[in-house]
C-alpha positions in Angstrom: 0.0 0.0 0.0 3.0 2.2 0.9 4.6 2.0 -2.4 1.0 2.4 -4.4 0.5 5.9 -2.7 4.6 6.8 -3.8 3.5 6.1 -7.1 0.8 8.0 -7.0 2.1 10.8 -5.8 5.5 10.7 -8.1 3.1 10.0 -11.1 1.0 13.3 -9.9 3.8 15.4 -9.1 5.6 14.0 -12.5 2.5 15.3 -14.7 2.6 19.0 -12.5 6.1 19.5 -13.7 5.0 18.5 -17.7 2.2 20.9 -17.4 4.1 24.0 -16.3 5.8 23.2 -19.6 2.6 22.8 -21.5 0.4 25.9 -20.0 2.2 28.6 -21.2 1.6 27.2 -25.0 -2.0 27.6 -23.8 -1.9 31.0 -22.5 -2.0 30.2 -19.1 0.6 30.9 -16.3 2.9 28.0 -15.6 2.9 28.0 -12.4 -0.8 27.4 -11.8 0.5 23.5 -13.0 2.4 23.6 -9.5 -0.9 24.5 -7.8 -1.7 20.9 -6.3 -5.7 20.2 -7.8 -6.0 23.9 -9.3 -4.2 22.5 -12.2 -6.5 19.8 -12.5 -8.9 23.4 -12.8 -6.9 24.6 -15.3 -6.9 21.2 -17.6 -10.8 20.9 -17.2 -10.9 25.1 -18.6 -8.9 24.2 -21.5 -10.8 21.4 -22.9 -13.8 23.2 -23.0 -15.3 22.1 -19.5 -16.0 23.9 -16.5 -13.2 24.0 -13.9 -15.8 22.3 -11.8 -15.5 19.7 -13.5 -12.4 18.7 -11.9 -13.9 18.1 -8.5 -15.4 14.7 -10.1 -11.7 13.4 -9.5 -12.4 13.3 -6.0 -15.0 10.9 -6.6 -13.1 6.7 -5.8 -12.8 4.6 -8.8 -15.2 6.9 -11.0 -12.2 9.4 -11.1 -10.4 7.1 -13.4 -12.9 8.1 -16.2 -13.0 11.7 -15.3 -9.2 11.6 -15.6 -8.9 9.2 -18.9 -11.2 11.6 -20.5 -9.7 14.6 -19.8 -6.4 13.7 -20.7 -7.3 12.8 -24.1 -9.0 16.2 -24.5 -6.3 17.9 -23.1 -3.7 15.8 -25.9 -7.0 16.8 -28.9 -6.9 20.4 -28.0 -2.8 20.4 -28.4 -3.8 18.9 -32.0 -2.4 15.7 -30.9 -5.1 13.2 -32.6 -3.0 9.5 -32.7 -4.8 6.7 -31.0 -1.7 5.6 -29.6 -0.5 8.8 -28.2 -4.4 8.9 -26.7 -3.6 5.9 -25.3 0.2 6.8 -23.9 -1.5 10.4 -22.3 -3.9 8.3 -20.0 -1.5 5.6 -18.9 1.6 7.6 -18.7 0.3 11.5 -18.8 3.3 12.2 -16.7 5.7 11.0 -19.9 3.8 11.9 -22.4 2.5 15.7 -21.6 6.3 15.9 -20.4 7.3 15.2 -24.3 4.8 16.6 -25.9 6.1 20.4 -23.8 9.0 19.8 -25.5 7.7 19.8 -29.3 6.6 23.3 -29.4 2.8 22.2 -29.6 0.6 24.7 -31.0 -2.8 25.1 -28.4 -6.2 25.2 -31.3 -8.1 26.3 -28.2 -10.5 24.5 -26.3 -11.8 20.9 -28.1 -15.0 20.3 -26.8 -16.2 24.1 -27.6 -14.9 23.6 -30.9 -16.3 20.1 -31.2 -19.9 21.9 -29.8 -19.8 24.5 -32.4 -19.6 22.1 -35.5 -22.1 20.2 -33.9 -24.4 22.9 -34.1 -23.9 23.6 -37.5 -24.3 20.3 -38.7 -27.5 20.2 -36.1 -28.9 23.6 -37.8 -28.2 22.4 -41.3 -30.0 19.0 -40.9 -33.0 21.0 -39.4 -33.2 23.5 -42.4 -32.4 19.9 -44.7 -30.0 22.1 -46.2 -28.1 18.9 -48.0 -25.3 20.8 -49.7 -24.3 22.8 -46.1 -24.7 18.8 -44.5 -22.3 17.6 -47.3 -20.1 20.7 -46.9 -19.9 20.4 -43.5 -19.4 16.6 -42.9 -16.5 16.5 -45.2 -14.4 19.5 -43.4 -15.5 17.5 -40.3 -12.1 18.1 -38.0 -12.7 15.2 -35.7 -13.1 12.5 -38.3 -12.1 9.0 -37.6 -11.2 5.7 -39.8 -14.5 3.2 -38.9 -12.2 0.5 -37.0 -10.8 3.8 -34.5 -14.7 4.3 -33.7 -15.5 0.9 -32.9 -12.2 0.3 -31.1 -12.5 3.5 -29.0 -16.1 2.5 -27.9 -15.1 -0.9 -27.1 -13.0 0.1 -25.1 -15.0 2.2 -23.1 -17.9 -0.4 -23.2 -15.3 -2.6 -20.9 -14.0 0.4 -18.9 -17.9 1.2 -18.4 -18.9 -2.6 -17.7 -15.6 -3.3 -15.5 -16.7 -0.1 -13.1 -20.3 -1.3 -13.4 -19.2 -4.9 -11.7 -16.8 -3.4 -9.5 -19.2 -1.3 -7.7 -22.7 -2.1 -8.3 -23.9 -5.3 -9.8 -22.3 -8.4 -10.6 -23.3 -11.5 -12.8 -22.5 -15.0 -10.9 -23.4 -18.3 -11.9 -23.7 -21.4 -9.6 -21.4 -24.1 -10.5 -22.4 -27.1 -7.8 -25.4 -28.3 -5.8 -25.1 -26.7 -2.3 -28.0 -24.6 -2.6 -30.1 -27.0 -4.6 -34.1 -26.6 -4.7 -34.0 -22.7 -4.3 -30.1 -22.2 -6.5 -29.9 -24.7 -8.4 -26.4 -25.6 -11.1 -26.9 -23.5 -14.2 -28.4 -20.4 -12.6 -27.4 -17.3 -13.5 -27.7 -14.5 -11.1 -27.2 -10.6 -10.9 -25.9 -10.0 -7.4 -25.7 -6.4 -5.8 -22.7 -5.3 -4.1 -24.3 -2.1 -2.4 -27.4 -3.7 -0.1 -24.9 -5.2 2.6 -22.8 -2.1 2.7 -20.5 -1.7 -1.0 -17.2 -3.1 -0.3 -14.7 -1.1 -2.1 -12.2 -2.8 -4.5 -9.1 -3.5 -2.7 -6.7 -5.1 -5.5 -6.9 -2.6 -7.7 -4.2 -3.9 -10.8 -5.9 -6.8 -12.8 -7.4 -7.4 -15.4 -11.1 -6.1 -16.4 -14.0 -8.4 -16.4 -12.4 -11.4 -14.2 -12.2 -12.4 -10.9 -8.5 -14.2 -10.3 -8.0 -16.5 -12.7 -7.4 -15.0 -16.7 -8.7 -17.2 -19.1 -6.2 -18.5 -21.9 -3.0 -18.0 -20.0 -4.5 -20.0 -16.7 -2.7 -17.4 -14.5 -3.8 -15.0 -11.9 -5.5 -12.4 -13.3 -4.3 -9.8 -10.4 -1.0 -8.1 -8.8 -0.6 -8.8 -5.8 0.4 -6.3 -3.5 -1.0 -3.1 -5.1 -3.7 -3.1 -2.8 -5.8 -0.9 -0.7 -6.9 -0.9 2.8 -10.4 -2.5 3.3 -13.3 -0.1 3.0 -17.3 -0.6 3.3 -19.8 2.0 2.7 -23.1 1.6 4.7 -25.6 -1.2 4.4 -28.7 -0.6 2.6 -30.0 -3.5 4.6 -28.6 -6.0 7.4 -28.0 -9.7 6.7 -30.8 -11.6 8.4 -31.6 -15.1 8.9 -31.5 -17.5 5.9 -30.1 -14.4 3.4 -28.5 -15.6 0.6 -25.1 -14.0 0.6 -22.7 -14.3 -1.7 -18.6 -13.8 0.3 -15.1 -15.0 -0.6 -14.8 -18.3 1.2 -12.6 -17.9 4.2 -10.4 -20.8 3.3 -9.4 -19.7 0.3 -6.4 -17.3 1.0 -3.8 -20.5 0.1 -4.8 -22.9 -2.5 -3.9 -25.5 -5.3 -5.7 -25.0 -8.3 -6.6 -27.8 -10.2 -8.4 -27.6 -13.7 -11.1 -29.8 -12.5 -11.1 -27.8 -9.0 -10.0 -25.3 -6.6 -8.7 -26.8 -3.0 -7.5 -25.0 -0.3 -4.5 -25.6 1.9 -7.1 -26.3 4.9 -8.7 -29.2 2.4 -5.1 -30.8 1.8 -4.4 -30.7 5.5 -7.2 -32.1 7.0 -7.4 -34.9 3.9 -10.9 -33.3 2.6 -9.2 -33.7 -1.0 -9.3 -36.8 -3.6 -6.4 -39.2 -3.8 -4.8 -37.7 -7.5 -4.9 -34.4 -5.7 -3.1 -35.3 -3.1 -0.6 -37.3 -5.0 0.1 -34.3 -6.9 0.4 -31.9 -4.5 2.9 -34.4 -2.8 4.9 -34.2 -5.9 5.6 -30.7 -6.2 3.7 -30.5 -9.5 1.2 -28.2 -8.1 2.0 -24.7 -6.8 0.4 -23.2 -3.5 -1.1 -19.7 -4.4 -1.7 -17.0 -2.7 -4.9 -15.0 -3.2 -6.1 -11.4 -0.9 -9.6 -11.4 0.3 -11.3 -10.0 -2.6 -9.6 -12.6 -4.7 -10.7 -15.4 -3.2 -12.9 -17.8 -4.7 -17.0 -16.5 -4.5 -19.4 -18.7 -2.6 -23.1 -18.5 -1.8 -24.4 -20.1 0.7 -27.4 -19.4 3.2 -26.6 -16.9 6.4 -27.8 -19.5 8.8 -26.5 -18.0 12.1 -25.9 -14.4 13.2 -23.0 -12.9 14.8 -23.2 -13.4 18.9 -25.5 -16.3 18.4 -24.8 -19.9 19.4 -25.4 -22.4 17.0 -26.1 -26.1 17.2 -27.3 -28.7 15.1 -28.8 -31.6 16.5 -29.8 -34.7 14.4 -30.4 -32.8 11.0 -31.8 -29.6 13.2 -30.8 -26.3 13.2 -30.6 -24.5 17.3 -30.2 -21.3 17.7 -29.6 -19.8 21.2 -31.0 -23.3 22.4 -34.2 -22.9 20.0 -35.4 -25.0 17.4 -35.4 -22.7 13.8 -37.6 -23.8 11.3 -35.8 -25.0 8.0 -35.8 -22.9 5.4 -37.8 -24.4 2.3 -36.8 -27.0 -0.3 -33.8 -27.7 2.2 -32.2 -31.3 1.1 -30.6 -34.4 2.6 -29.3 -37.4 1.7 -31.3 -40.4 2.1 -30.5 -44.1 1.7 -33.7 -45.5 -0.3 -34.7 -49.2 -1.7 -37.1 -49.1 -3.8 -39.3 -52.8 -4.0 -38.0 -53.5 -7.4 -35.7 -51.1 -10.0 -37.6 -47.7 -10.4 -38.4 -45.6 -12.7 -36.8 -42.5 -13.3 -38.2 -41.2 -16.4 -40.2 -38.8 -14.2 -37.2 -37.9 -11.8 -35.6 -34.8 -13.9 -39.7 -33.6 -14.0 -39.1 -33.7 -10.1 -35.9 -31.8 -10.1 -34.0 -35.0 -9.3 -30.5 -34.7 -11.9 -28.5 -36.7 -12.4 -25.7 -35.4 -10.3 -28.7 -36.1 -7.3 -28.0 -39.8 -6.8 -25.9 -43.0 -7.1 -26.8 -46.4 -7.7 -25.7 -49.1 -5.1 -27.9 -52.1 -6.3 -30.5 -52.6 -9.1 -33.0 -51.6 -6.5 -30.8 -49.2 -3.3 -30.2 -46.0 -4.3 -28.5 -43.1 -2.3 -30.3 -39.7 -2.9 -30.3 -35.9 -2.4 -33.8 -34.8 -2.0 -36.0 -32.1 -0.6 -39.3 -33.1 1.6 -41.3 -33.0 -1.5 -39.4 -35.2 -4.3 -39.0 -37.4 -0.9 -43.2 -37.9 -1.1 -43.2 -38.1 -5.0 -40.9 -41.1 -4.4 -42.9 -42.6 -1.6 -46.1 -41.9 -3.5 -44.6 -43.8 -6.5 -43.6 -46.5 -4.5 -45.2 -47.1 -1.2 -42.9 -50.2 -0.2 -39.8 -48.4 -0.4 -37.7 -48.4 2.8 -36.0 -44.8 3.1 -33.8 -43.5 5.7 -31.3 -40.8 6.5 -28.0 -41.7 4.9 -25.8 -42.4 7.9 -23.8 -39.2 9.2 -22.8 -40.1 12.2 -19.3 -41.2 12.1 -17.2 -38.7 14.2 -15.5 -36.2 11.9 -11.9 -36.4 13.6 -10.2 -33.4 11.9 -12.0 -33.1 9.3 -14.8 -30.5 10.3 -14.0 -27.3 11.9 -12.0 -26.4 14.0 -10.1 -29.4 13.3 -9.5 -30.5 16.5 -9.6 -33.9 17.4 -9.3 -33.3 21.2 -12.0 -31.2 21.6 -14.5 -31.4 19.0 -13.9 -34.9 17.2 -17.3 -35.9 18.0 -18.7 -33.3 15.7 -20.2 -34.7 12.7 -22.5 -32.7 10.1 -25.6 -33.7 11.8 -24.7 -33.1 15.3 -22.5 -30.3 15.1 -21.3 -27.8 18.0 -22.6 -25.5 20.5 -20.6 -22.7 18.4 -20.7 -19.2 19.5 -20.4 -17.3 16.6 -17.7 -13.7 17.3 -19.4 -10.6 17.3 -17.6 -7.0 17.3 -16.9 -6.0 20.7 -17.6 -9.6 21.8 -15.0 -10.6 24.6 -13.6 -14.2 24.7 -11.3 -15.7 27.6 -8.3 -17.4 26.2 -8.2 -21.0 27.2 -7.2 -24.5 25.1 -10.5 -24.9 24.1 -11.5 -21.4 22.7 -7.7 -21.1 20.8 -8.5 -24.3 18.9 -12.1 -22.2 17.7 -11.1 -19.3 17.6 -7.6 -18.7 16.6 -8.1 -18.4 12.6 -10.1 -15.6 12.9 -8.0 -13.8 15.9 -4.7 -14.2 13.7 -5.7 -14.2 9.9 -8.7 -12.4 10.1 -8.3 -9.7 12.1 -4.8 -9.3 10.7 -2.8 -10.5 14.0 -0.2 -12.5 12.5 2.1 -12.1 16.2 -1.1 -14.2 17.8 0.6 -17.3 19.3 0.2 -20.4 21.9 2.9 -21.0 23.9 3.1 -23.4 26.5 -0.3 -23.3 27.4 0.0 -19.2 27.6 -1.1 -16.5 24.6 0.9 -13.7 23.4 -0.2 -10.7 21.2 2.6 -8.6 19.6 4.7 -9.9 22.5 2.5 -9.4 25.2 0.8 -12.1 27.0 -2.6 -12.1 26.7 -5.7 -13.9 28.5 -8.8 -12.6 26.5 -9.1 -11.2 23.3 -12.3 -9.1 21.7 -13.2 -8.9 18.3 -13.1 -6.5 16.2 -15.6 -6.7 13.1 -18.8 -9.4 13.1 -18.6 -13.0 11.7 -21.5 -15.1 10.1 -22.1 -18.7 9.8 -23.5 -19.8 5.9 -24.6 -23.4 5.3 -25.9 -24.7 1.9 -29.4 -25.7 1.8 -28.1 -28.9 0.3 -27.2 -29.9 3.6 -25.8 -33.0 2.7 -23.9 -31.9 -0.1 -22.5 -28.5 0.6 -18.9 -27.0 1.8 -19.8 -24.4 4.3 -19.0 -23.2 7.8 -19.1 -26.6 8.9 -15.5 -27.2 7.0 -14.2 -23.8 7.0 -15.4 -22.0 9.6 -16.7 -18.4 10.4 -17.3 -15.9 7.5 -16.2 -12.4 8.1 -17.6 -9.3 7.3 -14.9 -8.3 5.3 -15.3 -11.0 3.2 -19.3 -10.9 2.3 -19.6 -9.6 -1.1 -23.4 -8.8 -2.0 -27.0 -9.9 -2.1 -28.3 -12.3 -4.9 -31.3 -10.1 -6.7 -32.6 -12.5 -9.1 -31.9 -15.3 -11.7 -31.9 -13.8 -15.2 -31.2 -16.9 -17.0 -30.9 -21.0 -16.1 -29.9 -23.7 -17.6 -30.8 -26.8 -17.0 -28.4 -29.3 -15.1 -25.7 -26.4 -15.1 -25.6 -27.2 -19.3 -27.6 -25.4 -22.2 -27.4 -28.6 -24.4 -29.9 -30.2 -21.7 -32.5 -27.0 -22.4 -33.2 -23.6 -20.3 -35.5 -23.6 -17.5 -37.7 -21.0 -18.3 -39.8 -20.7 -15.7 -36.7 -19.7 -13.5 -36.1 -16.9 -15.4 -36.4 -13.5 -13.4 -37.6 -15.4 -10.1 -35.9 -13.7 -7.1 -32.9 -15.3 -5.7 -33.6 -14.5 -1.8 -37.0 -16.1 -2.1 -36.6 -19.6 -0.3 -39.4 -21.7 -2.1 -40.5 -21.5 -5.7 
């Protein structure tokens, strides 16, 4: 972050010392270019605009417009019409307004008002349908440009316009697995809103438009890391309640391997939650460990299931809050262990909203399923002799669950999972064993105390020992409503504020089974994403 704002502020100070060369061509005393933001005045008067207009560089990520456009303006109205030197005075205006002072350029006077006045002309001819001015006037036209410039010029500000557009206010997801199956199912496509739970401003700010952190063709990051800014939210328009959709950077995700198959995190490798080639692989040294900031992170969306400050259980399939029961939300899914009385038919099963990523064939007749309550009584219906029964959950997780501890929680299995007191800000634990192994991920990584450490039974913080420790920002717990079949805070944890992205609006598109080969579900098309049944 340090050496971003250098940059900055060499790159701003680099283009003052070019314009006290280039003002005086201009009529306009040099050292107003030494007049830190007055200069910016001074461009915005000699394009055409009004001074004001400068005070729209004040304005976060916008200002990168504002500025592109009025250094192209600024290179137009010195006669300088070359795409490429366009190009060269908004990425290096420092350089290139320095070079250009020193070819004696000759100031036509402000662009726009030129560009304004021919418009008008052209305007009043086309009124009076005085063809021979139109002609006259479209052929001395000073600002033409070859066809390909035109479209090239516009693309390029379609992306600029589309890339700010995602970065600050909506984004297009689709979902790629089954965890939220019943109410986001594979092949929807949503439109997500970053500003409803509080706009998080962009934080890596040198990648590449219009991907997240992997650019396509190249299979590389599509990022640098390190040019980053501190973590910023604007306020919520709303606060997360129970059983939101959310859509966050999954917790886990700040070290992984990337396979093309797959994404797994150094967590999954650790705790063996990671298929045998994987793992051989990773052994082998034939798969680097990467990296990723927060806002880089892989995107999940998964339901906000408990609150910060709330204690959460589960209890033979049962969501407890605070020592209540909470109804399910609908559609919610298990997996169930079913024999049918003789080998079924499934020609109705995709009518149901059963895919075929939904189940696996044991026998000729025992079939293990993911269903909701009601393709459950469709198959009962359809086959009244069919034993069915809750696929079998309850072997002890060992490590594999968080925290990860088998001393303490090893018990914990994804039906029968915690008491887990979920941090709040301001929320005060005592450090003890017990509450390190729960609670040291988000005291060290994320709340940014890498000094945090255990020793000896005793806990230090930059050097200092420590017995309790409060929290500083709020933390929620996300499950998938594929309960069965869903990597949520039952693996990974608690999901931080900093890391929640935005709030699903609706599904503008679905295909079904996740491909559009097996046809579009049509009547998913605009039905809101936060509504939990159909």
């Amino acid at each position: 972050m340090t050496w971003l704002l250098w940059v900055l502020l060499l790159g701003y100070i680099g283009l003052s010392l070019a314009l006290y060369r280039l003002f005086p061509r201009a009529n306009r005393p040099a050292i107003h270019a030494l007049i830190p933001g007055y200069n910016m005045w001074v461009v915005a008067e000699l394009v055409g605009r009004k001074g004001s207009y400068s005070l729209l560089l004040l304005i976060p990520y916008f200002n990168m417009i504002w500025f592109a456009g009025l250094m192209v303006d600024l290179a137009r109205s010195f006669n300088r019409f070359g795409f490429f030197e366009h190009v060269l005075a908004v990425v290096a205006s420092w350089g290139y307004f320095g070079w250009l002072g020193t070819q004696e350029p000759v100031y036509r006077g402000p662009i726009l008002v030129e560009e304004r006045e021919w418009q008008a002309k052209l305007a009043a001819a086309e009124k009076a349908k005085d063809q021979r001015e139109i002609r006259k006037l479209r052929a001395q036209e000073p600002f033409a440009k070859p066809q390909l410039r035109d479209w090239t010029e516009a693309a390029i500000f379609a992306i600029f316009a589309a890339a700010l557009i995602r970065l600050l206010l909506i984004e297009s997801y689709i979902i790629p697995t089954p965890s939220m199956e019943g109410n986001l199912n594979v092949g929807d496509f949503l439109f997500v809103s970053k500003v409803n739970y509080g706009l998080r401003l962009p934080e890596t700010i040198l990648m590449l438009p219009l991907v997240h952190n992997r650019a396509p063709v190249v299979n590389a990051e599509s990022y640098i890391d390190g040019a980053g800014l501190p973590y910023r939210r604007l306020p919520a328009l709303e606060a997360i309640d129970r059983y939101d959709p959310v859509v966050f950077n999954v917790p886990s995700g700040d070290s992984v391997y990337i396979f093309p198959y797959r994404t797994y995190s150094a967590n999954d490798y650790e705790m063996g939650n990671i298929d045998a080639n994987a793992q051989q692989q990773i052994r082998n040294g034939s798969v680097d460990l990467v990296t990723r900031p927060v806002d880089k992170k892989d995107h999940y969306v998964k339901r906000a299931v408990g609150l910060p400050g709330e204690t959460l259980q589960i209890r033979d399939r049962q969501l407890i809050i605070n020592g209540e029961r909470i109804p399910d939300p609908e559609n919610i899914q298990f997996l169930y262990d079913i024999t049918f009385s003789g080998p079924p038919n499934q020609t109705n099963w995709s009518d149901m909203g059963i895919s075929q990523d939904d189940w696996q064939q044991a026998s000729a007749t025992r079939y293990v399923m993911y269903l909701d309550e009601d393709q459950l009584e469709s198959l009962r219906a359809g086959d009244p002799s069919a034993s069915i029964d809750f696929y079998d959950q309850t072997e002890p997780n060992g490590v594999r669950l968080y925290p990860h501890s088998a001393k303490y929680f090893g018990d914990w299995t994804v039906d029968n999972y915690g008491p887990i007191t979920i941090p709040a800000r301001g929320m005060t634990i005592t450090l003890d064993e017990r509450n390190y192994e729960l609670y040291w991920r988000p005291i060290k990584v994320y709340e940014n105390n890498p000094s945090f450490e255990r020793q000896g039974g005793k806990f230090y913080l930059d050097g200092q020992e420590i017995t309790e420790y409060t929290f500083r920002q709020d933390y929620y717990w996300m499950m998938g409503d594929n309960r069965h079949n869903s990597e949520d805070s039952r693996v990974w944890g608690f999901v931080p504020e900093d890391h929640i992205l935005g709030k699903p609006l609706f599904i503008w598109f679905s295909v079904k089974e996740g491909s559009l080969f097996n046809g579009v579900n049509w009547d998913r098309i605009f039905r809101s994403a936060s509504k939990q049944g159909d």
